[in-house]
VOPAGU-2260 file (C-alpha; in pm, 1 decimal, decimal comma):
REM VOPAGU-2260
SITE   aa  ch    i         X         Y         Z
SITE  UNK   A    0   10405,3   -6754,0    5628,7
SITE  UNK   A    1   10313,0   -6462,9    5860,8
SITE  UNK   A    2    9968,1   -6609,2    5933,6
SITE  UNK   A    3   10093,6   -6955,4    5883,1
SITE  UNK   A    4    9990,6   -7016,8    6229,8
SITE  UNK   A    5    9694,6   -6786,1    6306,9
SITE  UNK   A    6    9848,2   -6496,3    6522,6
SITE  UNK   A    7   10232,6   -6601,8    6521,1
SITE  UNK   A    8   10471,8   -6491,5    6220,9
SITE  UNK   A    9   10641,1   -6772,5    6118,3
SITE  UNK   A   10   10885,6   -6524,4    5996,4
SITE  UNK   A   11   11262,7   -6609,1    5985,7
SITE  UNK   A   12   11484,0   -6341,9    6206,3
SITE  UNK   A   13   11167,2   -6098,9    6295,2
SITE  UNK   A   14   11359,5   -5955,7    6587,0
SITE  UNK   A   15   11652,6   -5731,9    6582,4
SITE  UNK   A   16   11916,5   -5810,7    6808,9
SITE  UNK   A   17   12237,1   -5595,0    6816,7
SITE  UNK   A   18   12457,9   -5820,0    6973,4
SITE  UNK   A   19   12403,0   -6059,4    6646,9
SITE  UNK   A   20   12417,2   -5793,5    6423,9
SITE  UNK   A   21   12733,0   -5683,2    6524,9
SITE  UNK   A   22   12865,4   -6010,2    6462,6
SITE  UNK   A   23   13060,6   -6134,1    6150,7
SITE  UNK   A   24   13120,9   -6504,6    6130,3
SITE  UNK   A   25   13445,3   -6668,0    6012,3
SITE  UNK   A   26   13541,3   -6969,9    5898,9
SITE  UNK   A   27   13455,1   -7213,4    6241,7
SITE  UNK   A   28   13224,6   -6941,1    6426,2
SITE  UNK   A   29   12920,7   -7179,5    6445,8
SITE  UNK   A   30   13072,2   -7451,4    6730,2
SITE  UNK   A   31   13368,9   -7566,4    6905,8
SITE  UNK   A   32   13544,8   -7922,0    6903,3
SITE  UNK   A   33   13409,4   -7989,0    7267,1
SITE  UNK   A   34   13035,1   -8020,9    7123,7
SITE  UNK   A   35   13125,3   -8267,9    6861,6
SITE  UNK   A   36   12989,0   -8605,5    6971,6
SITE  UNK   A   37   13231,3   -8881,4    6977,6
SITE  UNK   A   38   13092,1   -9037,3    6649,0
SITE  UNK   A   39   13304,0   -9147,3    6321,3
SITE  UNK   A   40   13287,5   -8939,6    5977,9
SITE  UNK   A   41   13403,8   -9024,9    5695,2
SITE  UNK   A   42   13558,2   -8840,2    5366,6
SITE  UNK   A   43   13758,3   -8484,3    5356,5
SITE  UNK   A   44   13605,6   -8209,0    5578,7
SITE  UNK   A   45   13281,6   -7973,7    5396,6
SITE  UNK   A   46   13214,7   -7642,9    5498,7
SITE  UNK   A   47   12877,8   -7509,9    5511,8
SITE  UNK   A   48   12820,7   -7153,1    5528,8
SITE  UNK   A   49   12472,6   -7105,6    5688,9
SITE  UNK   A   50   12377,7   -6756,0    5592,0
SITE  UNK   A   51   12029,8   -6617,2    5746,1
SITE  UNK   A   52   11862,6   -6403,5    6012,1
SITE  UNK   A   53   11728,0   -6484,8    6396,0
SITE  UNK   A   54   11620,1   -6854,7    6299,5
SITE  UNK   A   55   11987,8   -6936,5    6140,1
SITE  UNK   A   56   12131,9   -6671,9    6428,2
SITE  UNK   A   57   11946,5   -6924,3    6753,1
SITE  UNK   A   58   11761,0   -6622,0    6873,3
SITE  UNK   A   59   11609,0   -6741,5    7238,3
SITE  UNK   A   60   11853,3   -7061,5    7208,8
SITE  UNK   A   61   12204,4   -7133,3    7320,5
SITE  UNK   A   62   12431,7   -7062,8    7037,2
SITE  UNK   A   63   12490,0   -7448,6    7037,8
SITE  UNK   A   64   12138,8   -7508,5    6966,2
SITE  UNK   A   65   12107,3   -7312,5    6667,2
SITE  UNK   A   66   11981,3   -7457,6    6321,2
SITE  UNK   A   67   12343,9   -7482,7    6183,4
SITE  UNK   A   68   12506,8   -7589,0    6477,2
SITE  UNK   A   69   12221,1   -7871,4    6535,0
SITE  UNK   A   70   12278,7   -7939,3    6173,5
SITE  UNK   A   71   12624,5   -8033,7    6209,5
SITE  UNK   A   72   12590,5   -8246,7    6486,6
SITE  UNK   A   73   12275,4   -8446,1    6266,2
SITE  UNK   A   74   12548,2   -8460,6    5940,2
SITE  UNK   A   75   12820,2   -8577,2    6169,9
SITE  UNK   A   76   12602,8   -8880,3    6277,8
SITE  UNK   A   77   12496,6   -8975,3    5910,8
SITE  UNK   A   78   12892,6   -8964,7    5881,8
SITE  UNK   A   79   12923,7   -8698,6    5684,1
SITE  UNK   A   80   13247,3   -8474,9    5809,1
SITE  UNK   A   81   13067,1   -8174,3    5824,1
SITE  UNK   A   82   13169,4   -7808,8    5980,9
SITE  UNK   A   83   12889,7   -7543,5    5970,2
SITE  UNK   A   84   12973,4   -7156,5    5992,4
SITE  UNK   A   85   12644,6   -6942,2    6147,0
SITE  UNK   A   86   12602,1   -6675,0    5977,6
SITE  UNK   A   87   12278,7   -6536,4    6075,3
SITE  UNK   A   88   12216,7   -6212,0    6195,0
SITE  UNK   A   89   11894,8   -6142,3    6354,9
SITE  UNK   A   90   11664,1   -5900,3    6163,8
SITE  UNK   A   91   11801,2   -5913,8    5831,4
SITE  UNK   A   92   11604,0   -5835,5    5548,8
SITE  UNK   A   93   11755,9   -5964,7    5206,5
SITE  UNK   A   94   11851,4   -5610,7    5155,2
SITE  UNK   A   95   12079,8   -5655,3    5432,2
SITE  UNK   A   96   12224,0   -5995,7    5352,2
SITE  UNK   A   97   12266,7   -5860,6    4965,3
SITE  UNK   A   98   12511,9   -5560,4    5150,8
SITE  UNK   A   99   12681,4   -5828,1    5388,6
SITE  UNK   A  100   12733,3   -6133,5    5149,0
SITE  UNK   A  101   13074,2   -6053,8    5024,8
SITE  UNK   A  102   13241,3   -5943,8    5351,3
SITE  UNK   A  103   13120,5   -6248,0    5494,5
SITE  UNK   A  104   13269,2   -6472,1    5227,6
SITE  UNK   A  105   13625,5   -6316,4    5209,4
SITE  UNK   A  106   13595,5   -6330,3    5586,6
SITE  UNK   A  107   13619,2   -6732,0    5538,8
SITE  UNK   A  108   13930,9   -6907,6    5528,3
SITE  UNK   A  109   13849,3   -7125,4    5295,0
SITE  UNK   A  110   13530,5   -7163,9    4992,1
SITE  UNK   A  111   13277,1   -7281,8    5151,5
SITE  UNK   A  112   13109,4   -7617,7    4979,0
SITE  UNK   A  113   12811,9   -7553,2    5022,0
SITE  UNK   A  114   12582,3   -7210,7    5104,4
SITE  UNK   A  115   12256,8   -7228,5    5269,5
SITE  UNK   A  116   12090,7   -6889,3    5228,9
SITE  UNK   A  117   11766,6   -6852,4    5468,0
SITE  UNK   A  118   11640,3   -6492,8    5390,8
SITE  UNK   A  119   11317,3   -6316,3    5309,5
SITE  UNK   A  120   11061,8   -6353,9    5632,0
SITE  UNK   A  121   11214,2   -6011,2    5713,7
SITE  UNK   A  122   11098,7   -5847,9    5405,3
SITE  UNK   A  123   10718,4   -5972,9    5460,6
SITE  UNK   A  124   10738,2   -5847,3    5814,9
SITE  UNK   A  125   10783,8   -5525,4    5651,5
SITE  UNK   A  126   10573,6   -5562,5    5307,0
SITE  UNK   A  127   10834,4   -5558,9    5070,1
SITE  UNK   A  128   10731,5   -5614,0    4711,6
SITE  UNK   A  129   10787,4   -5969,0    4611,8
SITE  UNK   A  130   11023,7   -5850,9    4318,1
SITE  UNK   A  131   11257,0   -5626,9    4557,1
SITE  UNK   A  132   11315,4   -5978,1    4778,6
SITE  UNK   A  133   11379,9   -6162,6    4463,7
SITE  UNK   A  134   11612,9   -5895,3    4286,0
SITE  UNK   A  135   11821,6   -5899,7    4623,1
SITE  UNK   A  136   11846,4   -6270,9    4642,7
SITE  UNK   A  137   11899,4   -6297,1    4260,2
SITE  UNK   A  138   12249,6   -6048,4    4321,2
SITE  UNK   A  139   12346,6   -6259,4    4622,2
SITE  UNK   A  140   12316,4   -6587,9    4376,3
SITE  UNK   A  141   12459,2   -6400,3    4094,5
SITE  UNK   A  142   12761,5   -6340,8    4313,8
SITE  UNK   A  143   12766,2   -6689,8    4469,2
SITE  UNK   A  144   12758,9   -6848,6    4126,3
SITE  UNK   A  145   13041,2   -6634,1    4016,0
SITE  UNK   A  146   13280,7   -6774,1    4291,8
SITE  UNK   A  147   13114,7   -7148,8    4201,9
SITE  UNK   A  148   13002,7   -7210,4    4548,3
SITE  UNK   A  149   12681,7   -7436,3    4567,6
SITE  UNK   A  150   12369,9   -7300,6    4665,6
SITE  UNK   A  151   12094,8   -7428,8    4856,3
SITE  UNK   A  152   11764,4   -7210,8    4905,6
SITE  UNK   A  153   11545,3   -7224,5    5217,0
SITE  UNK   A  154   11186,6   -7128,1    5107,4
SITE  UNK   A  155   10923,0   -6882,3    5285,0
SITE  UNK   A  156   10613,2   -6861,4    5242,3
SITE  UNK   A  157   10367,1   -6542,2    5209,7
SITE  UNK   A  158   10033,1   -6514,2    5445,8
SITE  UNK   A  159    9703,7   -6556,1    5273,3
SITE  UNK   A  160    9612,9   -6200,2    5456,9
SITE  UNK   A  161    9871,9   -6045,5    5188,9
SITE  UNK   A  162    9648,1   -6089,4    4904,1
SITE  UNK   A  163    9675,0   -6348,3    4612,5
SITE  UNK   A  164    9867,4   -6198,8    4405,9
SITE  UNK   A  165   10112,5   -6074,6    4634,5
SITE  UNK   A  166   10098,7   -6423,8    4797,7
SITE  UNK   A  167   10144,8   -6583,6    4478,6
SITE  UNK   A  168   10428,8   -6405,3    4309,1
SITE  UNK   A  169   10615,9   -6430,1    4639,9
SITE  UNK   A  170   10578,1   -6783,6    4714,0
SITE  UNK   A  171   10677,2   -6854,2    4349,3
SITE  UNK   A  172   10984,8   -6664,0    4418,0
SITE  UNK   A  173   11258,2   -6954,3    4546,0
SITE  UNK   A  174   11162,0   -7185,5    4289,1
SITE  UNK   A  175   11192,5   -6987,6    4008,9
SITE  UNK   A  176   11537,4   -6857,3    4132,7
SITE  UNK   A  177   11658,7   -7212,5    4199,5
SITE  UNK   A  178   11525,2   -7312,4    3824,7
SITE  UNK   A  179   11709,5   -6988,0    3736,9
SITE  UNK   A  180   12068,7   -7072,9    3900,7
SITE  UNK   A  181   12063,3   -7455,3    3912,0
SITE  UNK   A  182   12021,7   -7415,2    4261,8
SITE  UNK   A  183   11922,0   -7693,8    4508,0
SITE  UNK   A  184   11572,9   -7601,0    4700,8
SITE  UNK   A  185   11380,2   -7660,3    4962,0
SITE  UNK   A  186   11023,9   -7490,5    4917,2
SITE  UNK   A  187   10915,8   -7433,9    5262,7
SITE  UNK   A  188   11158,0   -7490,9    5518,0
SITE  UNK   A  189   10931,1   -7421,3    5829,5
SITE  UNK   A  190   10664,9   -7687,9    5680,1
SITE  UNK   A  191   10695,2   -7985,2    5971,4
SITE  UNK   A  192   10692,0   -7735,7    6247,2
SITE  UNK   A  193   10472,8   -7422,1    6153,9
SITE  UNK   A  194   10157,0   -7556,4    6291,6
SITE  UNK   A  195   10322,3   -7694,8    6595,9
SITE  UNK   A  196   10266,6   -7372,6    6838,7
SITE  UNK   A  197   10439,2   -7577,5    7102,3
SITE  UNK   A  198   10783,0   -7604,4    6926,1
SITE  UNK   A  199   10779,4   -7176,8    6931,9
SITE  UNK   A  200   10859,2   -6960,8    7158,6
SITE  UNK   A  201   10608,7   -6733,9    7354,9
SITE  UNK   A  202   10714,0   -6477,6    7059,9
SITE  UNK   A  203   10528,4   -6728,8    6865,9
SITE  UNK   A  204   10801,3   -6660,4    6582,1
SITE  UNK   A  205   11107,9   -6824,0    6693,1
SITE  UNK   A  206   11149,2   -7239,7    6739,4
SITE  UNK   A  207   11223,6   -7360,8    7049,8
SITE  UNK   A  208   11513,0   -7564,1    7121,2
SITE  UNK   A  209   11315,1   -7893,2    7053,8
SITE  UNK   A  210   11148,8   -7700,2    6703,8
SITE  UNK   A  211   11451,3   -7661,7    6598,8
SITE  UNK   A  212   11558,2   -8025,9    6679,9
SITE  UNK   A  213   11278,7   -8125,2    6452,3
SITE  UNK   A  214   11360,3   -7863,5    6189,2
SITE  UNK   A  215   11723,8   -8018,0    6125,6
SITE  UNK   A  216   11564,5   -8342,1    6159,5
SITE  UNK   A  217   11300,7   -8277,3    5891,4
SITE  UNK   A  218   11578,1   -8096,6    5654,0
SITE  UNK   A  219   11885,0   -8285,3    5711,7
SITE  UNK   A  220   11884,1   -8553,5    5426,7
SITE  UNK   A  221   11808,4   -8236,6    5166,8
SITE  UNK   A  222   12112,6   -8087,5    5306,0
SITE  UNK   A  223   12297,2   -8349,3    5269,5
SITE  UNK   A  224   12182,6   -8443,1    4882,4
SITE  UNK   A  225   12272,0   -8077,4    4829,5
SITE  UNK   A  226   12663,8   -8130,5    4904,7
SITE  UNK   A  227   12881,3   -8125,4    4646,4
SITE  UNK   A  228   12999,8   -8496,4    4545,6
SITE  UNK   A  229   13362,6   -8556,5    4710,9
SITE  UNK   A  230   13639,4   -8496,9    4420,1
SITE  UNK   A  231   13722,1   -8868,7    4440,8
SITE  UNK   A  232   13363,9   -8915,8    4326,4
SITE  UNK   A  233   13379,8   -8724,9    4058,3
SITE  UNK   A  234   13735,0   -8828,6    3964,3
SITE  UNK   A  235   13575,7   -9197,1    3958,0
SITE  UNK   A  236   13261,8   -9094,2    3727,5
């Protein structure tokens, strides 16, 4: 993805930022009640934990126009009584999610029901081997799947400039990890926006405010087919 667009890096979380570094979400960190819209949901509340770098943290954006916090707002007005917790960190490499994953989690209240885990741009900006990024998210799935909390991967994608075969094995890498856990997927996650240099910022890595309106808008039905069924679902089937 780093030459997705010609110059930019469509990289997720490229920058490091202190301030969201420092930070470590709990259970309700990614929005107040006040930006709920007036809308009616339906069903027992679902937690998502939304676990990245700068394009989960809303690097450049108001904290209330971050991915998750946009998402919530799109799964509210589907209906769905949704409550996302951001916890991206800007400039995270999976290394660095692998060491935070299980303070973050016992930081939570509650299980979450669903994971999203957005991590690996970091580790092309700094031409990690394809197998390091995959052994790191393979430990974080390992320990996600021990605590039976759904999983749903956000894909990157390697630059052509990398080589084939580096560009190969690491582009292969979410898919054969969600194969490997049951995991729900979605391959590229930047794929409706990355040629759109207007929806970045003038870092030419980050979405805008309106990229990443059309980022949850592109994404949000995947999301949403990657919740768990309610238990009265279930209890029916």
């Amino acid at each position: 993805m780093l030459a997705a667009f010609a110059g930019p890096l469509a990289l997720a979380g490229c920058s490091e930022n202190a301030e969201d570094a420092a930070q470590v979400p709990a259970s309700g960190a990614a929005r107040t009640e006040g930006d709920l819209p007036a809308i009616p949901v339906m069903g027992e509340e679902v937690t998502i934990l939304a676990f990245g770098d700068s394009l989960f943290a809303g690097y450049g954006v108001d904290k209330s126009d971050s991915y998750p916090a946009k998402l919530e707002l799109a799964l509210r007005a589907k209906g769905v009584n949704a409550r996302t917790v951001n916890a991206g960190v800007s400039g995270d490499t999976t290394a660095a999610g692998r060491q935070r994953l299980e303070f973050t989690l016992e930081a939570q209240q509650e299980k979450p029901d669903l994971f999203i885990l957005e991590l690996g741009g970091n580790d092309l900006l700094r031409g990690l081997s394809p197998a390091e990024t995959k052994a790191n998210l393979a430990a974080m799935m390992d320990e996600l799947q021990s605590r039976d909390i759904p999983v749903l991967l956000m894909g990157m994608r390697a630059p052509p400039n990398y080589g084939p075969e580096y560009q190969a094995d690491f582009d292969a890498l979410y898919g054969e990890l969600a194969e490997q856990y049951d995991a729900a997927l979605i391959p590229f996650w930047l794929e409706d926006i990355y040629q759109r240099p207007a929806l970045f910022q003038a870092d030419r890595i980050h979405p805008t405010e309106q990229g990443i309106e059309e980022l949850v808008a592109s994404t949000v039905d995947e999301v949403e087919a990657a919740l768990p069924e309610p238990e009265e679902t279930r209890d029916a089937a």
